[in-house]
C-alpha angles and dihedrals in degrees: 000000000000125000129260088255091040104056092039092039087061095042079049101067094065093046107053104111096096092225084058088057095046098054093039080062082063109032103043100054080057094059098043090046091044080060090053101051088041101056099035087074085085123065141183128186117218119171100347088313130120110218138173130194081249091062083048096045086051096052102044083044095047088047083049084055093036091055095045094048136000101205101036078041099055082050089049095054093051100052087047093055091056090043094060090042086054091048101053091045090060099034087061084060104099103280099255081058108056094026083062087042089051100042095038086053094049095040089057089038094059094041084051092046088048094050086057091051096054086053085051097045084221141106119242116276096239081065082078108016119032094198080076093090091067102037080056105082092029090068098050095051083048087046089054093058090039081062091040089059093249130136092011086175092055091049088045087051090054095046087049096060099024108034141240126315112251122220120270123174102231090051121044116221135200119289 
């Protein structure tokens, strides 16, 4: 399995046009949360417990994280864990309802995702990589400590193999 810094050092390299981060910190956490809310309509009960394949799809995901850092995947899980609450809240609106919620969620999320890519000139990572899919919330979570202040050698790691950011004018970089 590849490293932290080399799985977001290769996500990196197609993000690296500081409007296109930017947009990816919107856009991304839509379209995760569009998933949750998508695949929390359908539940199943084992042992007492009520679970969707949203609530599945979060834990294999948040080991995946987990496995690759301790400390990005910790974050992860959490947020996971929020995003599958959030799911299930919307999905017991009446389905109309939350199938318009969760569509209307992923369908913002993408527009936003391909205007970022227009800044950048290049196509999304998961085009050539699908693990791209996963890699994507992972490195705006790591972009929001980069902003924070926090991992600082990650970030550096990430630079060294990647590149540097270039300036946008929606995300500052380093000068």
């Amino acid at each position: 399995m590849k490293t932290l810094t080399d799985q977001l050092a290769k996500y990196a390299a197609y993000h690296r046009d500081g409007r296109n981060i930017a947009l990816h910190l919107v856009g991304i956490p839509l379209i995760v949360a569009s998933v949750d809310v998508l695949l929390s309509r359908a539940t199943f009960v084992v042992g007492g417990l009520s679970i969707t394949p949203a609530i599945l799809l979060s834990l294999i995901v948040g080991l995946y994280y987990l496995r690759l850092d301790l400390r990005l995947g910790l974050a992860m899980a959490l947020l996971l864990a929020g995003g599958a609450w959030f799911g299930k809240a919307i999905a017991t609106l009446p389905a109309p309802v939350s199938l318009g919620i969760g569509l209307g969620l992923f369908v913002i999320g993408w527009i936003i995702q391909l205007v970022g890519h227009f800044y950048e000139g290049r196509k999304p990572a998961f085009v050539d990589d699908l693990i791209g899919l996963l890699i994507g919330p992972l490195f705006v979570v790591a972009e929001i400590g980069f902003l924070l202040g926090l991992r600082r050698e990650l970030e550096a790691a990430i630079e060294e193999q990647a590149g540097p950011k270039r300036a946008g004018a929606l995300l500052p970089t380093k000068r």
